[in-house]
Backbone as XML, in Angstrom:
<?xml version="1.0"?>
<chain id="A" units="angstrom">
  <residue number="1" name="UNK">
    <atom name="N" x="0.841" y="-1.179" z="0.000"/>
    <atom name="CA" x="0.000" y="0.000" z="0.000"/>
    <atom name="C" x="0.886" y="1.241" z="0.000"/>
  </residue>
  <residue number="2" name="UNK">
    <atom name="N" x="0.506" y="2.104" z="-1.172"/>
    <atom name="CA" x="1.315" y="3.543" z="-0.950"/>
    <atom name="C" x="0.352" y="4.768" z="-0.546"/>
  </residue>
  <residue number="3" name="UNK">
    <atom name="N" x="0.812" y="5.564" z="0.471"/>
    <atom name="CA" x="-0.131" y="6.707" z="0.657"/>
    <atom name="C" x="1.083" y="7.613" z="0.587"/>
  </residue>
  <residue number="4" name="UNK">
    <atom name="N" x="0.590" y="8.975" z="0.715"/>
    <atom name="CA" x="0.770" y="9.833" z="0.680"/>
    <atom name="C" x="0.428" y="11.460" z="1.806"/>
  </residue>
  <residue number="5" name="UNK">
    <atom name="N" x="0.897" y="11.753" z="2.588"/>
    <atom name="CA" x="0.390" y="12.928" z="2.894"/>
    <atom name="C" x="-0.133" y="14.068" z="2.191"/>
  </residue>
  <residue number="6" name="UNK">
    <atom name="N" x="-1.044" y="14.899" z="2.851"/>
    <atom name="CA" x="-1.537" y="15.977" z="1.520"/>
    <atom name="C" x="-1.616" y="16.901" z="2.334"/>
  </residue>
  <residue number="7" name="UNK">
    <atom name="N" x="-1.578" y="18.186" z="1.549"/>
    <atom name="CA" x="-1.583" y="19.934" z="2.148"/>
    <atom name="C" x="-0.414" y="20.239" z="3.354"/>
  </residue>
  <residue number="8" name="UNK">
    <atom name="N" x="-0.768" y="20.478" z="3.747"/>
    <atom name="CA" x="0.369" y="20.979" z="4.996"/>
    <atom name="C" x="0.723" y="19.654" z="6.159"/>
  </residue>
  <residue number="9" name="UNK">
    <atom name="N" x="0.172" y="18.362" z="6.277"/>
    <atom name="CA" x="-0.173" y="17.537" z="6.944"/>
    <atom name="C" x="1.462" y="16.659" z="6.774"/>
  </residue>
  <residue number="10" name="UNK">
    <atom name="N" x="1.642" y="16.037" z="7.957"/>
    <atom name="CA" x="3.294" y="15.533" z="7.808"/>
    <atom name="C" x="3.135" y="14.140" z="8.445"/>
  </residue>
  <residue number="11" name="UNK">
    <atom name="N" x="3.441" y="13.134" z="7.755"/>
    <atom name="CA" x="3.206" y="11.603" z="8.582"/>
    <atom name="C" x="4.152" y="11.655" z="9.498"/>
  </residue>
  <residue number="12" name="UNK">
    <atom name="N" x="4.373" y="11.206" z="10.569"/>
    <atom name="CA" x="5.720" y="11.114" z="11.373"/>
    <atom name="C" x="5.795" y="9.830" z="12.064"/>
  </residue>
  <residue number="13" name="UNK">
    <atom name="N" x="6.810" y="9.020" z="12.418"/>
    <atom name="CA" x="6.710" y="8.446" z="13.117"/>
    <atom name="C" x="7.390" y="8.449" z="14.584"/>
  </residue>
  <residue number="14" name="UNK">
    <atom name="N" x="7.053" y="8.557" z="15.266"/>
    <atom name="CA" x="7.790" y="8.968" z="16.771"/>
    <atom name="C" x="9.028" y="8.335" z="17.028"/>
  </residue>
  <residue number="15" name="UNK">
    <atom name="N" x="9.626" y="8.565" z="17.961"/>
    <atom name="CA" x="10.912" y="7.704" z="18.553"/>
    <atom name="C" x="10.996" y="7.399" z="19.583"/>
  </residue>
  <residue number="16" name="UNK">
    <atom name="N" x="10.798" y="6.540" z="20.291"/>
    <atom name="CA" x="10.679" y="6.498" z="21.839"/>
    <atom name="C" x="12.020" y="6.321" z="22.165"/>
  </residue>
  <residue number="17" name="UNK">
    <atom name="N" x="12.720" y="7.411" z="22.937"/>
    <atom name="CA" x="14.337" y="7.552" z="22.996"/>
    <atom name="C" x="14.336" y="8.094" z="24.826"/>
  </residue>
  <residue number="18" name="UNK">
    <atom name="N" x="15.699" y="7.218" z="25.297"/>
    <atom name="CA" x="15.850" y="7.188" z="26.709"/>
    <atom name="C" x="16.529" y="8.317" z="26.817"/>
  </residue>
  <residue number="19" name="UNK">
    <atom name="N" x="15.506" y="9.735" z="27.472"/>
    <atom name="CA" x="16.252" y="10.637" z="27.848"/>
    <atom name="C" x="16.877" y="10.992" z="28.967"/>
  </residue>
  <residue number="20" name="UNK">
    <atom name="N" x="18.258" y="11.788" z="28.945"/>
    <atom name="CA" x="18.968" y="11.714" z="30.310"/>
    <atom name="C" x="18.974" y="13.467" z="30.863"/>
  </residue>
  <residue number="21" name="UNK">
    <atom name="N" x="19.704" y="13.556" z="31.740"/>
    <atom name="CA" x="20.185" y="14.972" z="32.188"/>
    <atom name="C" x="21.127" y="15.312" z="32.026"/>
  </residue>
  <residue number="22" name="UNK">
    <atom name="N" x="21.508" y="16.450" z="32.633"/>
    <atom name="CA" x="22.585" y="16.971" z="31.794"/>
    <atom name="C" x="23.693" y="16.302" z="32.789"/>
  </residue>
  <residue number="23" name="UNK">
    <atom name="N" x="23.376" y="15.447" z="34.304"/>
    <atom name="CA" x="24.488" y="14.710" z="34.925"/>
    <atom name="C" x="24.507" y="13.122" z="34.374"/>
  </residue>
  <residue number="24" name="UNK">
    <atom name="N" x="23.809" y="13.396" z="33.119"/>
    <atom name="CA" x="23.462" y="11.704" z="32.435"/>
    <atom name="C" x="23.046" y="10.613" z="33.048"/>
  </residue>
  <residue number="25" name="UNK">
    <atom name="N" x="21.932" y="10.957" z="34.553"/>
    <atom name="CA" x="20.949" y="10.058" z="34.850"/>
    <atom name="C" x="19.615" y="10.366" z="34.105"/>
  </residue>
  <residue number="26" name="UNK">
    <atom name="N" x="19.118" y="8.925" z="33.962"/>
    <atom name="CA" x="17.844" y="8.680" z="32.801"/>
    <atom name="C" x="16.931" y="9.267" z="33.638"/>
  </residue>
  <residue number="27" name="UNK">
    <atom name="N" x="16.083" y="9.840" z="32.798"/>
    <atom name="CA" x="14.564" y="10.451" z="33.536"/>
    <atom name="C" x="13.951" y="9.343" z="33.420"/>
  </residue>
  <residue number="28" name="UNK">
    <atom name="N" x="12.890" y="9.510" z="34.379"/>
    <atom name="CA" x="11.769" y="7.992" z="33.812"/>
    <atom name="C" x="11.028" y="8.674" z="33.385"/>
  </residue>
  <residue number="29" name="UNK">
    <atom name="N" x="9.981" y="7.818" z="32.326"/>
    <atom name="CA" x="8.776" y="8.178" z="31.877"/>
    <atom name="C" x="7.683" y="8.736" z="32.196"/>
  </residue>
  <residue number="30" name="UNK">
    <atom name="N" x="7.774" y="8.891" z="33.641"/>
    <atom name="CA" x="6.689" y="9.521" z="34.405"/>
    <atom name="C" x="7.504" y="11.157" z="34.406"/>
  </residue>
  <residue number="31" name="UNK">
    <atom name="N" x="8.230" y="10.983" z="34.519"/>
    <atom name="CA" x="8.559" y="12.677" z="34.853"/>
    <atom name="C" x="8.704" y="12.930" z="32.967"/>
  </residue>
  <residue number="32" name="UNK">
    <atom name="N" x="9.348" y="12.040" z="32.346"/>
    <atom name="CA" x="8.777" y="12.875" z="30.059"/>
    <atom name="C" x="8.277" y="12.998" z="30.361"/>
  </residue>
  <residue number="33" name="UNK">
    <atom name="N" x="6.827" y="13.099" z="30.835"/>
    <atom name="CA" x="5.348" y="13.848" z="30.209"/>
    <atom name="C" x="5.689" y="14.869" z="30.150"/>
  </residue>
  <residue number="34" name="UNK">
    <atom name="N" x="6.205" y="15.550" z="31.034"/>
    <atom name="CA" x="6.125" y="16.730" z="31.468"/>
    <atom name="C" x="6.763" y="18.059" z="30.330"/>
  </residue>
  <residue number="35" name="UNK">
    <atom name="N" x="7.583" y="17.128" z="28.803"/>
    <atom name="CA" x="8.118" y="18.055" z="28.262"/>
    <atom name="C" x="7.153" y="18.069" z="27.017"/>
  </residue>
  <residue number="36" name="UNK">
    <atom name="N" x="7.258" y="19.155" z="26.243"/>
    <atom name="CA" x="6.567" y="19.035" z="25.575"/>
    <atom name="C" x="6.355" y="18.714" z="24.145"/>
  </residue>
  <residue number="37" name="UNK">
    <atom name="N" x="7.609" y="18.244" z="23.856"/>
    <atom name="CA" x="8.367" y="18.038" z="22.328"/>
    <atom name="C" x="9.045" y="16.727" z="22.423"/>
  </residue>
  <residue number="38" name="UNK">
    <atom name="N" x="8.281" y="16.054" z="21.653"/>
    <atom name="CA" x="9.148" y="14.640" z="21.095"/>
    <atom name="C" x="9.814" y="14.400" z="19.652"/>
  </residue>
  <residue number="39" name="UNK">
    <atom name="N" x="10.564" y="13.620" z="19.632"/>
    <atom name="CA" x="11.105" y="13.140" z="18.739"/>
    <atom name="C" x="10.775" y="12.482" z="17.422"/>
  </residue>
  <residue number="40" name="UNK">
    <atom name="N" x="10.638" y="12.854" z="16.268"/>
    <atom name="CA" x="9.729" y="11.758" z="15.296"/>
    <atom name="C" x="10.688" y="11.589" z="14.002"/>
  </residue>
  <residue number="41" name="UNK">
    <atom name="N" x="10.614" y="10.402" z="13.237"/>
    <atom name="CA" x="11.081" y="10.432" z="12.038"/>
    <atom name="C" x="10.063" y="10.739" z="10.707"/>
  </residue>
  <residue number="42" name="UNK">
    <atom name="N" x="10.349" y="11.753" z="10.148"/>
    <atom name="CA" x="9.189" y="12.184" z="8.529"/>
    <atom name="C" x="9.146" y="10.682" z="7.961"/>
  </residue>
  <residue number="43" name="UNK">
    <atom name="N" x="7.909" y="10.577" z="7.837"/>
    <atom name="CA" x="7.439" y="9.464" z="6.552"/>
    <atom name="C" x="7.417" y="10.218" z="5.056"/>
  </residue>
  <residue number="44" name="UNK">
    <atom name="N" x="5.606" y="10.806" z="5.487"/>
    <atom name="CA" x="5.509" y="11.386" z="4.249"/>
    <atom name="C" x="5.164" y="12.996" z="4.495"/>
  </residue>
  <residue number="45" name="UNK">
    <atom name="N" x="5.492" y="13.486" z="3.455"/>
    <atom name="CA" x="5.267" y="15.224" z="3.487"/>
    <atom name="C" x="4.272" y="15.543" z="2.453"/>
  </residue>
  <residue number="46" name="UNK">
    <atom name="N" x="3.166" y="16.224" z="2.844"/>
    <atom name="CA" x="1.904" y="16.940" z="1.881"/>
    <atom name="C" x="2.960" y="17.984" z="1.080"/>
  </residue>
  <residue number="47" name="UNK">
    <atom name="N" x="1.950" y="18.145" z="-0.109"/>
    <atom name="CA" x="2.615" y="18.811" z="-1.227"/>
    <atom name="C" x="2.715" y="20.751" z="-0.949"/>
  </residue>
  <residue number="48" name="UNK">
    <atom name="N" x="2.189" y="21.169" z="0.122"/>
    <atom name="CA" x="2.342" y="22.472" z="0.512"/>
    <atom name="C" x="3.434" y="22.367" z="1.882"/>
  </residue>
  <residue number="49" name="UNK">
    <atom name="N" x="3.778" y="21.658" z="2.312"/>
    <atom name="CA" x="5.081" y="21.634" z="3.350"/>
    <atom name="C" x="6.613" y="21.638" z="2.446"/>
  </residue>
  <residue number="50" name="UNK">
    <atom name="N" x="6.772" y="23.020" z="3.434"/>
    <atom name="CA" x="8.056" y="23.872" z="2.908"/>
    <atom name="C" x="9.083" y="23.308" z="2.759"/>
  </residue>
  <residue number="51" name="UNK">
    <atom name="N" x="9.385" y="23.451" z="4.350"/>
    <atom name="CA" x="11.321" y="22.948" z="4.923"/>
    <atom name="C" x="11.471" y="21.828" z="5.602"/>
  </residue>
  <residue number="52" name="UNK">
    <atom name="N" x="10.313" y="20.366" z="5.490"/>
    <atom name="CA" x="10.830" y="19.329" z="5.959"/>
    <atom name="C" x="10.485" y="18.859" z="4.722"/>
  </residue>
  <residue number="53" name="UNK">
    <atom name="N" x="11.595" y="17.304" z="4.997"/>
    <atom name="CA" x="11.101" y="16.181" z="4.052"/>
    <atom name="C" x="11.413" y="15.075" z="4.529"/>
  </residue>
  <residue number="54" name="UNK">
    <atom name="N" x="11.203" y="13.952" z="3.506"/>
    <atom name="CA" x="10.852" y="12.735" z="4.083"/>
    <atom name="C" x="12.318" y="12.175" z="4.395"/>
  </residue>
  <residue number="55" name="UNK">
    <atom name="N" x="12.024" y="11.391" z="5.754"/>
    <atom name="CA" x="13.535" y="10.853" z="6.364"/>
    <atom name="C" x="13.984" y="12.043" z="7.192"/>
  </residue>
  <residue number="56" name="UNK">
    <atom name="N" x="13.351" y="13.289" z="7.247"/>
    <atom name="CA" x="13.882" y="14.372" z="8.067"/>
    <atom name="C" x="13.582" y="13.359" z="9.704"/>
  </residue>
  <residue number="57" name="UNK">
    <atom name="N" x="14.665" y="13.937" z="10.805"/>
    <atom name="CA" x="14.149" y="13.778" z="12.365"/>
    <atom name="C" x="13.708" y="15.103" z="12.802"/>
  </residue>
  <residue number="58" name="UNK">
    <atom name="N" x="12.440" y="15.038" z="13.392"/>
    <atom name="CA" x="12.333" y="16.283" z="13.958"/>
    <atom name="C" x="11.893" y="16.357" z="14.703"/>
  </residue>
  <residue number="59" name="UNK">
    <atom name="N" x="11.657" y="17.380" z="16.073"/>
    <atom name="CA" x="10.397" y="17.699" z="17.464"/>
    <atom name="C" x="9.442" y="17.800" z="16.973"/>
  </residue>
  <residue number="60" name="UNK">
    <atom name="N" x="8.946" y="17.575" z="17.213"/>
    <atom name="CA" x="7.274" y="18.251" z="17.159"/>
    <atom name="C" x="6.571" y="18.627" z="18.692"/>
  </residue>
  <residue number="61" name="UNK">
    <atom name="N" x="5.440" y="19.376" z="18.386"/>
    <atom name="CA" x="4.699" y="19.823" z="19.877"/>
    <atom name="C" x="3.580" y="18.398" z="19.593"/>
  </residue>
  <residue number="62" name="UNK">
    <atom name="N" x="3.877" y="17.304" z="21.136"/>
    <atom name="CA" x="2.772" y="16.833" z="21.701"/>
    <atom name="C" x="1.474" y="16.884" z="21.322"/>
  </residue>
  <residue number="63" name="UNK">
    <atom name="N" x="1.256" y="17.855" z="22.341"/>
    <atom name="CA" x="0.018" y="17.962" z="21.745"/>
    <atom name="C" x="-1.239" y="18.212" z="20.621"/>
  </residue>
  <residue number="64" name="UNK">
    <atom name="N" x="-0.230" y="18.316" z="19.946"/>
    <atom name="CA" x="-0.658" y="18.396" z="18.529"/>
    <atom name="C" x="-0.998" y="17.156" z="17.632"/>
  </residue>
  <residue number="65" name="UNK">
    <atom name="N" x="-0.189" y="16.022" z="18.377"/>
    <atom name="CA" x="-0.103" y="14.960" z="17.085"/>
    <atom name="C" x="-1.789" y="13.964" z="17.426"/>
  </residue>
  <residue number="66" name="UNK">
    <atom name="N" x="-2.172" y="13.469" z="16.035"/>
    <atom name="CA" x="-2.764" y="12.546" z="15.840"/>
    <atom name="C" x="-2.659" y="11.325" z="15.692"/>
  </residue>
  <residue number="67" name="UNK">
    <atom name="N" x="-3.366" y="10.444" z="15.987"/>
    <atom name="CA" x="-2.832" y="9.183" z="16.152"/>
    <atom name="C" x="-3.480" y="8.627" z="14.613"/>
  </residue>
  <residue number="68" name="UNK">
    <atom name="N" x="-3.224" y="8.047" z="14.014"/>
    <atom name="CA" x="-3.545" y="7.151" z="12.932"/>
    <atom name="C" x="-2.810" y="5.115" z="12.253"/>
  </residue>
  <residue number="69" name="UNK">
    <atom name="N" x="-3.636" y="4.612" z="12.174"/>
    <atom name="CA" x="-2.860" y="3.578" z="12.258"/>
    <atom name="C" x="-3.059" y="2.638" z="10.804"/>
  </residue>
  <residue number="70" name="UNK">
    <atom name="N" x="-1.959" y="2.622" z="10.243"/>
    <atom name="CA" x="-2.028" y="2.146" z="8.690"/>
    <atom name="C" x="-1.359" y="0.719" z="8.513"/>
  </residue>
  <residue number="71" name="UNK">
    <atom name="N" x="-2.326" y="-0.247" z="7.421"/>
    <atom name="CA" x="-1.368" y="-1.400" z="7.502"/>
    <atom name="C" x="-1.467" y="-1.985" z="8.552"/>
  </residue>
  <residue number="72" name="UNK">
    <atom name="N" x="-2.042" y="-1.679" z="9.654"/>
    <atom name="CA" x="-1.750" y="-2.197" z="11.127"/>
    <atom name="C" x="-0.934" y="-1.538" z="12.105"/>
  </residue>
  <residue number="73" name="UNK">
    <atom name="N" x="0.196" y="-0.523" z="11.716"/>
    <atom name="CA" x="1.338" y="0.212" z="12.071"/>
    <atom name="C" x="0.548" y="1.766" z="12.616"/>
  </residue>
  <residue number="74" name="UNK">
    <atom name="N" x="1.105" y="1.521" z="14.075"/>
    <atom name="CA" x="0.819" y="3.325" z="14.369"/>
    <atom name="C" x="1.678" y="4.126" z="14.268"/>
  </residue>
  <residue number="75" name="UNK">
    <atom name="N" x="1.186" y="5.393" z="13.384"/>
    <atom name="CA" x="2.152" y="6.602" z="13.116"/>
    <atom name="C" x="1.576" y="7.560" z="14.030"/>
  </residue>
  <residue number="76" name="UNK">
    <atom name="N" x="1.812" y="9.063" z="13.373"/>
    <atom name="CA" x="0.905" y="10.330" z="13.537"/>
    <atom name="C" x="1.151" y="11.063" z="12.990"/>
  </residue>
  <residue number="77" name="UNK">
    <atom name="N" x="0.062" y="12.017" z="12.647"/>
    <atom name="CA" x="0.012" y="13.279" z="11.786"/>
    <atom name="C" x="0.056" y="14.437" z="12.634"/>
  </residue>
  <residue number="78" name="UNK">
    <atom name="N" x="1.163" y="15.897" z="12.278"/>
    <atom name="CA" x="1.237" y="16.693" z="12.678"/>
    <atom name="C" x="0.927" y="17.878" z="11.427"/>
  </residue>
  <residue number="79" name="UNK">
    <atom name="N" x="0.760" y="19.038" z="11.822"/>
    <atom name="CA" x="0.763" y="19.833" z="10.567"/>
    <atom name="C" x="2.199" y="20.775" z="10.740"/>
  </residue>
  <residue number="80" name="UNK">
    <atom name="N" x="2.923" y="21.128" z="9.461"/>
    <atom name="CA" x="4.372" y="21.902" z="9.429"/>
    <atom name="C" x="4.371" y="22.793" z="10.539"/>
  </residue>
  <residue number="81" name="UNK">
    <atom name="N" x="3.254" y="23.551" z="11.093"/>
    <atom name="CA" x="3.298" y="24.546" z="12.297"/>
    <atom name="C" x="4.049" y="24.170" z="13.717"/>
  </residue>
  <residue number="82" name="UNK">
    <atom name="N" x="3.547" y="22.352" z="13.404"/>
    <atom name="CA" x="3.815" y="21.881" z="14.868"/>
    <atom name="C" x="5.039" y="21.133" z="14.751"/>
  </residue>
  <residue number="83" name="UNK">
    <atom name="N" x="5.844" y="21.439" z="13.961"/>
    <atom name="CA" x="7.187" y="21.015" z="13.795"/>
    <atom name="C" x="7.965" y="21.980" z="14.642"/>
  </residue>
  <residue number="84" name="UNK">
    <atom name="N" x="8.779" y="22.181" z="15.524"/>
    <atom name="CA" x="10.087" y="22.942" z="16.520"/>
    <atom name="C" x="11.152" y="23.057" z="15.747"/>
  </residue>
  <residue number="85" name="UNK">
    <atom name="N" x="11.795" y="21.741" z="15.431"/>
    <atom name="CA" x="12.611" y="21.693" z="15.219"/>
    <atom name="C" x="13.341" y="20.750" z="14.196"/>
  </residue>
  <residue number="86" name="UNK">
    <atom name="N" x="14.105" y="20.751" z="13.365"/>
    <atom name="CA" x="14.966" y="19.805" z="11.982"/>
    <atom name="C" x="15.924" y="19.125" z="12.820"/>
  </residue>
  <residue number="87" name="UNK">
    <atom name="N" x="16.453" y="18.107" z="13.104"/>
    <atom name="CA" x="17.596" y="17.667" z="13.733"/>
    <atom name="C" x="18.374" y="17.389" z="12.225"/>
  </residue>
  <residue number="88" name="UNK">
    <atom name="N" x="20.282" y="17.792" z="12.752"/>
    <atom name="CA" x="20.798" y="18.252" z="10.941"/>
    <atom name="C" x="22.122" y="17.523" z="12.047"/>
  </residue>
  <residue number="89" name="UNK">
    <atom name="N" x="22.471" y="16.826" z="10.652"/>
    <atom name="CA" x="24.131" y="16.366" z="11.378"/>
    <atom name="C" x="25.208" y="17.286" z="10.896"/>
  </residue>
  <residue number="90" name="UNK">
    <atom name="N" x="25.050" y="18.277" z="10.796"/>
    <atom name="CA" x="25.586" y="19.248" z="9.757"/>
    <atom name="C" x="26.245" y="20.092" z="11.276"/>
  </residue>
  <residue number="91" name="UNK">
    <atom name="N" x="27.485" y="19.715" z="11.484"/>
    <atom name="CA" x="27.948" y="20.531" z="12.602"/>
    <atom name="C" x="28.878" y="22.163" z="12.339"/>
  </residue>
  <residue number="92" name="UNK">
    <atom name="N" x="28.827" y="22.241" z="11.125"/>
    <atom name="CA" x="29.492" y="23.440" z="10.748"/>
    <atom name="C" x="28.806" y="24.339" z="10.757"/>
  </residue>
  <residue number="93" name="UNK">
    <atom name="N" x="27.087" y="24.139" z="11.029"/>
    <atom name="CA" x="25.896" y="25.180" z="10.691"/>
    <atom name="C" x="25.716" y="25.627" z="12.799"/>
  </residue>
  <residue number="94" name="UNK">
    <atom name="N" x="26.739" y="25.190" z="13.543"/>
    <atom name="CA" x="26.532" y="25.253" z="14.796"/>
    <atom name="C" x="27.332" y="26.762" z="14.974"/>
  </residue>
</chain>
């Protein structure tokens, strides 16, 4: 099955990644809730989304995402607004 995202709408798929502090003990999962930006990998990108694309990693705001489940597989849909941030391995742009 091939789909596609459309208009401003961005498939993503999340990352569930063990976050630490800045003394590199792990938070638990009960205290993540509390932030408000997770981690996702781009699937697909609607044909009016600007500056991501597909295979991009990026934040997104929480509360924003939708749950949808394709094939059997759960993703979610965010729209380009609720994107934060591009993660870029590009360390010369630092």
């Amino acid at each position: 099955m091939n789909f596609k995202a459309v208009g401003k709408f961005i498939l993503i798929d999340p990352i569930k990644e063990e976050i630490k502090n800045s003394l590199g003990m792990r938070i638990s999962e009960a205290d993540s809730i509390h932030y408000r930006y997770r981690k996702a990998a781009v699937v697909s990108v609607g044909s009016l989304v600007e500056s991501i694309k597909e295979k991009d990693l990026v934040y997104y705001d929480k509360s924003s995402e939708h749950s949808v489940i394709i094939s059997g597989d759960p993703f979610s849909v965010v729209l380009e607004r609720d994107i934060v941030l591009v993660e870029s391995d590009d360390s010369s742009s630092l």
